[in-house]
C-alpha positions in Angstrom: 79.9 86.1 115.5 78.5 84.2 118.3 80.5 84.4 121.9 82.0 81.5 123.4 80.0 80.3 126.5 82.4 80.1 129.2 82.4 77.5 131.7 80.3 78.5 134.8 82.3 77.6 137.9 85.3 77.0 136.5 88.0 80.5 137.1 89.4 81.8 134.0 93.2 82.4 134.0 95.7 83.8 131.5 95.1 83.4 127.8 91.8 82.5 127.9 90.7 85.0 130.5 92.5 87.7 128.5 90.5 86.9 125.3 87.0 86.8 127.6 87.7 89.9 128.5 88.8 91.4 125.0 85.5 90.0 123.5 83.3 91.7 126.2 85.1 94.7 126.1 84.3 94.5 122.7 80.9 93.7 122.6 80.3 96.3 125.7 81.7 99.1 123.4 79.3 97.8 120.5 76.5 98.9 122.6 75.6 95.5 124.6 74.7 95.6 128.0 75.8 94.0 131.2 72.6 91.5 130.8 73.0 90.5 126.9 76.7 89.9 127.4 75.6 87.4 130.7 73.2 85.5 128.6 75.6 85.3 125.9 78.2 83.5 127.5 76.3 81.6 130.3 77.8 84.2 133.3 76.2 85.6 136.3 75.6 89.6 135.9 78.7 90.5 138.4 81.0 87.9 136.9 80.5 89.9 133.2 81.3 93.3 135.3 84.1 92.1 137.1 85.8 91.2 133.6 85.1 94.6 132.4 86.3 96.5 135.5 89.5 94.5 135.2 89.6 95.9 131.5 89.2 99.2 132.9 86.2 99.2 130.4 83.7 102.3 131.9 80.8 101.7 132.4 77.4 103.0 131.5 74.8 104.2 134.0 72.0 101.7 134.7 68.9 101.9 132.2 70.9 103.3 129.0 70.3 106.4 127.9 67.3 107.7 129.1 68.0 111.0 130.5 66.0 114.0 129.5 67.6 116.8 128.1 67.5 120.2 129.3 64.6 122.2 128.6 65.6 125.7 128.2 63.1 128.3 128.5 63.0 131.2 126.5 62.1 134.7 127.2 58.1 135.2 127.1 59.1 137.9 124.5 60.7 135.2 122.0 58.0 132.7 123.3 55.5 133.5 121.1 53.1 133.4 124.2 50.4 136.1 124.0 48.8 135.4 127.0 51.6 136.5 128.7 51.3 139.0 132.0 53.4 141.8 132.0 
């Protein structure tokens, strides 16, 4: 299903700004950024967010995912590393 472009400077009240901001939150939680949804329906970045903070949608840090995970070390005896010292 494609999104609705909304009209750009135009405010949305009531019904219809209730169902903009169902259909982002939507989208959002489908895995959408802040960008895709802005192209989608002809918004600025901000005026996307500013429709999901009033949903109370939370959102995601900046650039996705892309945190490393914690690398645990193991002991040098479980390491297999034979050139340990000591």
């Amino acid at each position: 299903m494609t999104m609705k472009l909304l009209a750009r400077h135009r405010r949305l009240v009531g019904e219809e700004r209730d169902e903009a901001r169902a259909e982002l939150a939507r989208r959002y939680a489908q895995g959408a950024t802040l960008r895709e949804l802005a192209v989608a329906v002809g918004w600025s970045y901000g005026g996307v967010r500013r429709l999901l903070l009033e949903s109370h949608v939370p959102l995601r840090r900046r650039g996705g995912n892309m945190r490393r995970q914690r690398v645990v070390s193991l002991p040098q005896s479980l390491s297999g590393d034979r050139h340990a010292h000591g």
